[in-house]
N, C-alpha and C positions, 0 to 999 in steps of 0.2 A: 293792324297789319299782320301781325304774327297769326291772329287767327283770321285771317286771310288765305296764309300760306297752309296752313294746318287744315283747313278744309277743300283746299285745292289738292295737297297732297292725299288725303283721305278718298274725295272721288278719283282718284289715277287710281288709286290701287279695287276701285270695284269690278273692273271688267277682270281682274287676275283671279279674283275670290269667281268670279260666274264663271270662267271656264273650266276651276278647277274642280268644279263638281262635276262635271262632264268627264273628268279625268278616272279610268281605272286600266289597272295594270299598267300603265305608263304608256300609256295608249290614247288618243284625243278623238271623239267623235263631234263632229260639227254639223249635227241633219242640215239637209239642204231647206232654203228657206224661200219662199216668194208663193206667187198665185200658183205655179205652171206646179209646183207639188202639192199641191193642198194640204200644207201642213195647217188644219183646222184644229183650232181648241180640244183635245181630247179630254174626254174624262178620265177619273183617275182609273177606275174599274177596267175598260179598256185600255186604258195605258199599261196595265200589268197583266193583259192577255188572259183574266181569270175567265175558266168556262161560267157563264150563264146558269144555272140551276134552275129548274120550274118548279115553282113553290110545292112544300111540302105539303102533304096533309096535317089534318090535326092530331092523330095518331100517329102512334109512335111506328115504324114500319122496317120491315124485316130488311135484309140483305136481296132476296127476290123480290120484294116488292119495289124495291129502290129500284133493282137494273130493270125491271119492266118499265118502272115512269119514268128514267132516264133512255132506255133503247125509244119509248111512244114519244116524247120528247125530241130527242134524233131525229127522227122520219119527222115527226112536222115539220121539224127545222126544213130539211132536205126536201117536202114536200113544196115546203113554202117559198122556195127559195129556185124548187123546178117551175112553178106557176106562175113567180111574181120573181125572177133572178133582175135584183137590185144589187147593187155594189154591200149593202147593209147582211140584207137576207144571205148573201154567200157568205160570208163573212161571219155569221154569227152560227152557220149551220160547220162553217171551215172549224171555228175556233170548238166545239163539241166532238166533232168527228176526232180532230188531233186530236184531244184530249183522251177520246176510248182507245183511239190507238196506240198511244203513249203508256196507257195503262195494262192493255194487252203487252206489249213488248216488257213491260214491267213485270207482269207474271209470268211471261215465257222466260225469264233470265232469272226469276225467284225458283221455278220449275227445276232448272237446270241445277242450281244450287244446293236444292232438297236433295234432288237424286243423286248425289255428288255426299252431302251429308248422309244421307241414308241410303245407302246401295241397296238394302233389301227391298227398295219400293220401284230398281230399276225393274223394269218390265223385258227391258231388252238383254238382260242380263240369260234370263230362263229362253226369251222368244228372240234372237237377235232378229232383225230387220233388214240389215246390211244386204245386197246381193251375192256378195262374196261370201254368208252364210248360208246360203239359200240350198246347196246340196247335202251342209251336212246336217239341215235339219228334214231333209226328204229322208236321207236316209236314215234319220234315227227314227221320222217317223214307220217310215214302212219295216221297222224293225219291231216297233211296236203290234203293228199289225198282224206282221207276222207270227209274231210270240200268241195273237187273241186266236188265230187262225187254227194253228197249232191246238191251243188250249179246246176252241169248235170241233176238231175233227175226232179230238179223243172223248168228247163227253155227249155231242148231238151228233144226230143224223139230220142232213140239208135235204131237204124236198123242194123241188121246184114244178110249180101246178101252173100249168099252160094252157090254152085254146090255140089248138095247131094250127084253126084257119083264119089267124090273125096274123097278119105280117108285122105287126108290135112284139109278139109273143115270140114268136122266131125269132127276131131281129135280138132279142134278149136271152133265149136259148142259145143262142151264139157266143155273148157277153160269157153266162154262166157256164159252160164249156172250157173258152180258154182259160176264167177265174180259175176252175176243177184242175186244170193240166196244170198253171203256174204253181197254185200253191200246194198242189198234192190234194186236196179236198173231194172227195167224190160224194158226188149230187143226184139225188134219184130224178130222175124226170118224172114227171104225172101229166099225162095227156086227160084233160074234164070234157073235152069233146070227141074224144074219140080219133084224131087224126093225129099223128106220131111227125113230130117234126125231122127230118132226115140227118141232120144235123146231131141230134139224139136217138140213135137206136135203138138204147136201154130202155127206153119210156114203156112205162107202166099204162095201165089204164084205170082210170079211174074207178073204183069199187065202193064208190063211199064213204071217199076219205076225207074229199073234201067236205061234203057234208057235213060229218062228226065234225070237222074242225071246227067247222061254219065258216068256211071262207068264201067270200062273198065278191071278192074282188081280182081282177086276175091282169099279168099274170101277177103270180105270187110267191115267195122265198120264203120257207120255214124251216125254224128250227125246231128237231123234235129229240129230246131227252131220251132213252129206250129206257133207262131203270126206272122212270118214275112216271112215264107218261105223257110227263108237262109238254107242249109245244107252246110258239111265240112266234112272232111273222118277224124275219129280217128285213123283206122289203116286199112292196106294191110296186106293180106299173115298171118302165123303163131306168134302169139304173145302170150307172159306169162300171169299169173294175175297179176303180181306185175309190169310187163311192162304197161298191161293196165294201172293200174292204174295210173303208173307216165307220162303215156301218156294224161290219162285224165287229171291232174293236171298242166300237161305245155299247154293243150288248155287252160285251166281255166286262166291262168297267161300270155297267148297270149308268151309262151315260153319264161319268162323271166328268169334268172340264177338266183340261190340262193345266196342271201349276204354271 
């Protein structure tokens, strides 16, 4: 009798011990149960949402070599799953895709943290981004330019060699003109065909300059050195004023990139 009761008490208490493993934070979850959910036998591997991996090779393989077989991986998944979309195939392409996502968003907030430990690797620090920077790195740039522009007028003479009866070459004789007036620059014209754009009534004629230069291409901006001889083409073909300009200022700095 006694072990009667002692086994009847025993089964009461096992439905208390199975829900309290369901039990976290003080909180009860009870999945719904019957046919109309299909709550089917899961595996454990699926039960814990692990992404899938596609077997490794037998070598040992680098950091690129992994995100290659895992991104070629991806697209199958996502191939196979536009071809043949089964409840399964989404599912297994879903559970990959989160997972790179999950991992991006994991380095975009490691990102954030570096640059935050290390300010000297902020980029935006030297280049801000922001719109609200946006005038005063205009104007520190064309500060720059200015300073190379300056530096052009005192050390080269600017030639500009043209074919007057191009309406390219005009249209650019125009450009080089109002460039001359803003920045104080004065630029010899050189007419290679003989016809003198209106626009420029300085214009030279050609005597064999270009020639010697070997300029072959028109129209054409050079810069010419007078103590030593040297010239160098600033620019071919149609170009801006603000192009000139930043064109002038990477000769000046022999094209070095901005910090």
């Amino acid at each position: 009798m006694r072990k009667l009761i002692s086994l009847t008490l025993l089964i009461s208490t096992l439905p208390l011990h199975a829900a309290e493993k369901n039990r976290s934070n003080g909180y009860y979850y009870d999945p719904a149960v019957g046919w109309y959910w299909y709550n089917k036998p899961v595996e454990k591997e699926q039960d814990e949402q692990q992404m899938p991996l596609p077997s490794s090779p037998s070598q040992q393989e680098n950091a690129t070599q992994k995100m290659k077989r895992l991104q070629a991986y991806r697209d199958n998944l996502i191939n196979e799953a536009m071809l043949n979309p089964t409840v399964e195939n989404i599912r297994r392409y879903k559970i990959v895709q989160d997972w790179m996502v999950n991992q991006a968003s994991v380095f975009a907030s490691r990102w954030e943290k570096v640059l935050l430990d290390n300010p000297e690797l902020d980029y935006s620090l030297k280049h801000p981004f922001y719109n609200g920077t946006a005038n005063i790195q205009y104007t520190e740039q064309r500060r720059k330019q200015q300073t190379a522009i300056r530096y052009v007028n005192q050390r080269y003479g600017v030639f500009f060699f043209y074919r007057g009866n191009e309406p390219l070459d005009n249209r650019l004789g125009s450009v080089v003109k109002e460039f001359s007036e803003e920045f104080g620059l004065p630029v010899i014209p050189v007419t290679v065909d003989g016809r003198v754009n209106p626009d420029l009534p300085d214009t030279r004629q050609n005597r064999g300059q270009a020639e010697k230069m070997e300029i072959g291409h028109f129209p054409a901006i050079y810069l010419v050195e007078p103590r030593t001889k040297k010239y160098q083409p600033l620019a071919y073909g149609f170009i801006t004023q603000d192009d000139l300009a930043r064109r002038v200022l990477n000769i000046v700095t022999n094209f070095q990139p901005e910090d």
